[in-house]
N, C-alpha and C positions, 0 to 999 in steps of 0.2 A: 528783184532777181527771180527768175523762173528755173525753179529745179526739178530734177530727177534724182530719186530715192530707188534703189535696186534693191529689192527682197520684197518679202511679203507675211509678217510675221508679226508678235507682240514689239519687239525691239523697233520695228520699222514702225509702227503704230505711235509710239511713245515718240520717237524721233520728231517724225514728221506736225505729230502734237506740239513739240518743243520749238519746231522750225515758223512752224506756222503763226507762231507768237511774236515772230521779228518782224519789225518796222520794216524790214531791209525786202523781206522774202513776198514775190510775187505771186503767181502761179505754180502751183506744187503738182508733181507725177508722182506715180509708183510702179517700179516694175517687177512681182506683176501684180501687187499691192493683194489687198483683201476685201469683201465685206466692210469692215468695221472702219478698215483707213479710207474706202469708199467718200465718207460722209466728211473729213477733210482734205482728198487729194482726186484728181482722177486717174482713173488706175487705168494701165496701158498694159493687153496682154499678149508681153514679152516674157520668157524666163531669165534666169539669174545666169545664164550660161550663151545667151545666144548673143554675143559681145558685139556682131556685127549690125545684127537688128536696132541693138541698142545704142549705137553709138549714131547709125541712122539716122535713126526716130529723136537722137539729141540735136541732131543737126536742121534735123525738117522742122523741129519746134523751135529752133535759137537756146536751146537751154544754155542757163549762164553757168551750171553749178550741178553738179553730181556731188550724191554722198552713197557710198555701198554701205550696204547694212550686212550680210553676211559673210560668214567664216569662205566659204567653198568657191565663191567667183576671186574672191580677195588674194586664195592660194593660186588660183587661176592665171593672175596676171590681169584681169580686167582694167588694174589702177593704170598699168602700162599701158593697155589697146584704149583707157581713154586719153593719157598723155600723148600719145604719139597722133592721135586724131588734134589735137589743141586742146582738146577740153577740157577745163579744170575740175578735179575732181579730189573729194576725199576719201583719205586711206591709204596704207602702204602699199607700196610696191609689190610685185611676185616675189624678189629675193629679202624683202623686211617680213613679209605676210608668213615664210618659212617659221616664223618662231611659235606660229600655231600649226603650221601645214605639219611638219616634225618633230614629234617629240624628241627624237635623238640629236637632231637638229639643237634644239632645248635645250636638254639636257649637258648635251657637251659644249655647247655655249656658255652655259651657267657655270659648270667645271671648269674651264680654260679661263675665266674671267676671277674664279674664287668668289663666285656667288650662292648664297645660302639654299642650297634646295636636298633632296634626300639622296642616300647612296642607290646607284643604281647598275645597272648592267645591261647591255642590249642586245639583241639576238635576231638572226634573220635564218636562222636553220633551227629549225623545233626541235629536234632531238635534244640539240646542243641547250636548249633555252627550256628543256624538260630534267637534263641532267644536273643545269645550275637551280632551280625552282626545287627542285626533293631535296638541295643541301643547305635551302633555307630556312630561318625558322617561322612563327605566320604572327599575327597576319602580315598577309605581302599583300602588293598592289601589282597587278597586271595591266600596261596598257597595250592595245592598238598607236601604234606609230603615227600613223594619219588621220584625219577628219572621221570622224563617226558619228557627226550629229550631238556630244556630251553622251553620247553613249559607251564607248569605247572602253573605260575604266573600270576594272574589278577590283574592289577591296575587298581578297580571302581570307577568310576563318579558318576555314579547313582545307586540308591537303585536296580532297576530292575536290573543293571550289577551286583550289587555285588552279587546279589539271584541268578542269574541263575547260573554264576561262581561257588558258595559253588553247589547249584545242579547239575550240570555238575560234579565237582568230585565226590560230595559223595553219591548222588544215581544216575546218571548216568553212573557213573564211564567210565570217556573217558580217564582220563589214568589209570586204572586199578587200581591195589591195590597199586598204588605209592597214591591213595587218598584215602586212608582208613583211615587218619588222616588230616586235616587242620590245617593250621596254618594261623590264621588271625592276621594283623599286622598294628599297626600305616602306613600308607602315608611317607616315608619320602621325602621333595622337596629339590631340590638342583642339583648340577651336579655329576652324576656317572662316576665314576672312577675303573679300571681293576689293580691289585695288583698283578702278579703273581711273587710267590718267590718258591727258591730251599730251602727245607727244610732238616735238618738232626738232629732229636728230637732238642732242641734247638738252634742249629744253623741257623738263616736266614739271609737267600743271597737274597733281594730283586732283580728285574728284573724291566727291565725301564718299567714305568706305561704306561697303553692306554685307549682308552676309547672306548667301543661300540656304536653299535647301535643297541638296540633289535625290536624297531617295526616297521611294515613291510614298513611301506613308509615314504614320505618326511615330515620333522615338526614332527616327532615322533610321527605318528597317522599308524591306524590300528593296528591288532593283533601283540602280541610279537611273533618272530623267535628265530632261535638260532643262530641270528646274522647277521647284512644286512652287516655290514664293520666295520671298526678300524681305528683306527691312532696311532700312537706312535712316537715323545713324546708330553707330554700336556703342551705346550707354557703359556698356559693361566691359569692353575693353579700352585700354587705357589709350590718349593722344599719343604720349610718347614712342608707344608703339607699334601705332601706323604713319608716326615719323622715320622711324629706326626703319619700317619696311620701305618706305621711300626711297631714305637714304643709303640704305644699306644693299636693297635689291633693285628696284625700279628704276630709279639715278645712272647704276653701274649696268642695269641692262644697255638701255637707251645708249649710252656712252661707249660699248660693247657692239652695238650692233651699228656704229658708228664707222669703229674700229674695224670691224670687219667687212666696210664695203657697203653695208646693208641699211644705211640710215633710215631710220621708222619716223614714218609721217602718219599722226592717224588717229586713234585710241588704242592703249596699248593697256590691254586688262593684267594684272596679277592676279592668280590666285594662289591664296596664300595659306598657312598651317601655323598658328602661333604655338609654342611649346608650354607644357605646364611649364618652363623657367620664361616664360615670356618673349621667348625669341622666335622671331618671325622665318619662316621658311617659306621655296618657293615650291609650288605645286605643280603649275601653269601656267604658260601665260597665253593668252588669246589679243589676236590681231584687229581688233573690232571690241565696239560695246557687248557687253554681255547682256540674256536672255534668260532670265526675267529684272536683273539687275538695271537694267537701264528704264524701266517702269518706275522705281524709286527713285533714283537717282534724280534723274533728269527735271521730276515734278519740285526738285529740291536746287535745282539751277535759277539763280536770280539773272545772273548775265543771260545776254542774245547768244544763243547757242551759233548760231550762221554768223556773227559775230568770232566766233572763237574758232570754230570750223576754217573761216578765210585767212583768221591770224596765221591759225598750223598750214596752211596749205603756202600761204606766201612767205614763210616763214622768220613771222614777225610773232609768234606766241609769248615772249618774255618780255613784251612793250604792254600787255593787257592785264587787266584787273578780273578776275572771277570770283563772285561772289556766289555765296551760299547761304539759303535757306537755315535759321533752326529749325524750321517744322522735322515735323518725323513722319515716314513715308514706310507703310507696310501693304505689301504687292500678295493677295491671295491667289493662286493659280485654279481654275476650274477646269479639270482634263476628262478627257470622256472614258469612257469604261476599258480595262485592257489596257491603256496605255503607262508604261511604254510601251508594250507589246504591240499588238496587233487591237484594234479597235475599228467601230463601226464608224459612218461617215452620215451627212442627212439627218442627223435627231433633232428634232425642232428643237431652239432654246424659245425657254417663257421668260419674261420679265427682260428685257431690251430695249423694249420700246422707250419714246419719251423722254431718252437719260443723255441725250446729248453733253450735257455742263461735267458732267461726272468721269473722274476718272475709271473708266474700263477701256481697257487697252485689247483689242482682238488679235488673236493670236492665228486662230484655226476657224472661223467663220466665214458662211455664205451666204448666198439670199434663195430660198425655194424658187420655184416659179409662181407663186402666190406672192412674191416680195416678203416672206416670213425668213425668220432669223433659223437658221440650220449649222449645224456642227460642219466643218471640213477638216478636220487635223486634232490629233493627241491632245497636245495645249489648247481649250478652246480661247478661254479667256484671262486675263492680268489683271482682275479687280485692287484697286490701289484704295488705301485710304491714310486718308494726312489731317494730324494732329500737335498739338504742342509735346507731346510724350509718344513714348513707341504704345507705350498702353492705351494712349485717346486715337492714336494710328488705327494701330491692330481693330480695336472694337468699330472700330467705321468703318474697314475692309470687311470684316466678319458679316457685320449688320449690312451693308450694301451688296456683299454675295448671297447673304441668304436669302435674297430677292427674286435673285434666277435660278432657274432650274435647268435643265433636262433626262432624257432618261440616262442613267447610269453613273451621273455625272460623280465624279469622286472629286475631293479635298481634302487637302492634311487642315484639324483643327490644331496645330500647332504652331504654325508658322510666329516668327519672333517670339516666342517662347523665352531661347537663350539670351534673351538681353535681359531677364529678368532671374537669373539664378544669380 
């Protein structure tokens, strides 16, 4: 089968790694790919938006198979402009894809269903959403309503953080009209947990859990990213209770979004909050694999992923067997200087060369006009490394990043840390 892969990112790297393993899988594209997916797909340069190009260019090549990798075409409706063209393609729909496009969306889905997630309140006039925020107590969470990249979310300490936050989205507006609504929420504490499951309207096929790390440095301080690294699996928390989140939220979403019209075809991420009494809450959920979560993940998939992809889409997923990997899979991220913020683009990377066999997933890479390895994006790289324990993981991501350099390059030296307390 010859497919098409849309985005161009670490997620789509790791994918198309996975896809390219099946018997089944022909000819691989990306649109509009990267660098580093370069050396196992050829990259066709489309963006993630231009639906019409896209469905084109599916057509002039016979592709048999579409998979979307990102959050933003997904809200978009793309899954729809390729259904209505014929072409079979994975991922929810525009009205499924809603349960990442909105938060309040989310949120009051989750509420109307009696599903576990944090108290909250949501607001589309600032005044009104500055007058409930001063009668809270902190820390509070701030989100942005719509897509922001995993940037959207403030967990405040202080009154001044929480104020600027709401003002930054809503008259600021630094992510756009993704904050033309907030959603202010209970603090939940505890330790978060990554859920991603293959969904086929109520069929779910959970995927071994991981856990992130959203802010930017070590001890989980500085601004959130959209991801410094992963691990997978989580030693330290118990099965029971990423059964309980299954069953208790994941299940009843699926089943929820059923009910409402809106059946999800796709990968449907949780993320999740377990309490110190060990009960699991919902944070989020995201309509696609997550970023950098799907680097571990997937290097930990024994089954044909296009395999499992065609079950969900023809809607036969509860006739298959998915297995899993014990290895343990820790994902180091190398992000360039300033980011999240603002960062420079073009810094040569050293040490690339030659590593084909090896897990490094490209996130943010380009080729100079000398064919030399250069930065393009915040996330440059997703250094993975896989072991019989998270500690033989960890120590083979560490040791195979400190291989490459460039200028400015920053890394958290903690990543999976928490599976060992």
């Amino acid at each position: 089968m010859d497919i098409l892969v849309v985005g161009g990112g670490g997620r789509e790297h790791a994918i198309i790694w996975s896809l390219s393993r099946s018997p089944k899988a022909g000819k691989i594209y990306c649109a509009p790919g990267n660098a580093g997916i370069a050396q196992l797909a050829e990259c066709v340069p489309i963006g993630v938006f231009e639906f019409d190009r896209l469905t084109a260019f599916a057509k002039e090549k016979n592709i048999d198979y579409v998979v979307i990798g990102p959050d933003d075409p997904l809200a978009a409706g793309i899954v729809d402009v390729f259904e209505a063209h014929s072409i079979p393609v994975f991922g929810p729909r525009k009205n499924a894809a809603e349960i990442e496009g909105s938060k309040t969306f989310m949120k009051d889905l989750l509420h109307k269903y009696s599903i576990p997630t944090a108290a909250y309140e949501k607001f589309s006039d600032y005044e009104a959403a500055l007058a409930y925020l001063r009668g809270q107590g902190l820390p509070i969470v701030i989100k942005a309503d719509g897509l922001a990249a995993g940037k959207g979310v403030t967990v405040a300490y202080s009154r001044e953080e929480a104020e600027l936050a709401l003002q930054d989205i809503m008259v600021t507006k630094v992510f756009g009209e993704a904050g033309a609504q907030v959603v202010i929420e209970e603090f939940l504490a505890g330790q978060e947990m990554s859920i991603l499951a293959f969904v086929d309207g109520e069929t779910v096929r959970p995927m071994a859990a991981a856990q992130d790390h959203k802010p930017a440095y070590d001890g989980d301080k500085g601004p959130n990213t959209g991801g410094m690294g992963t691990y997978s699996p989580l030693p330290h928390i118990d099965q029971a209770i990423i059964d309980e989140a299954v069953e208790t939220i994941i299940k009843p979403t699926a089943k929820a979004m059923v009910a409402e019209g809106r059946s999800f075809s796709g990968v449907l991420f949780a993320g999740l909050m377990i309490s110190p009494d060990g009960k699991p809450k919902t944070i989020e959920f995201n309509a696609r694999f997550g970023d950098p979560e799907t680097q571990v993940v997937l290097p930990r998939l024994k089954s044909d992923l296009l395999e499992i992809f065609l079950a969900v889409t023809e809607g036969r997923l509860a006739d298959i067997e998915i297995e899993w990997s014990e290895e343990a899979a820790v994902c180091v991220v190398l992000a360039s200087e300033g980011y999240p913020g603002t960062y420079p683009k073009g810094v040569p990377i050293a040490g690339l060369e030659g590593r084909p066999d090896e897990l490094i997933f490209h996130a943010g890479t380009a080729r100079g006009e000398d064919g030399s390895w250069v930065t393009n994006g915040g996330r440059v790289l997703g250094v993975v490394g896989m072991g019989a324990t998270i500690a033989e993981a960890r120590a083979a991501a560490y040791a195979s990043a400190e291989t490459i350099s460039f200028s400015g390059m920053h890394k958290r030296s903690d990543i999976a840390m928490k599976a060992f307390v």
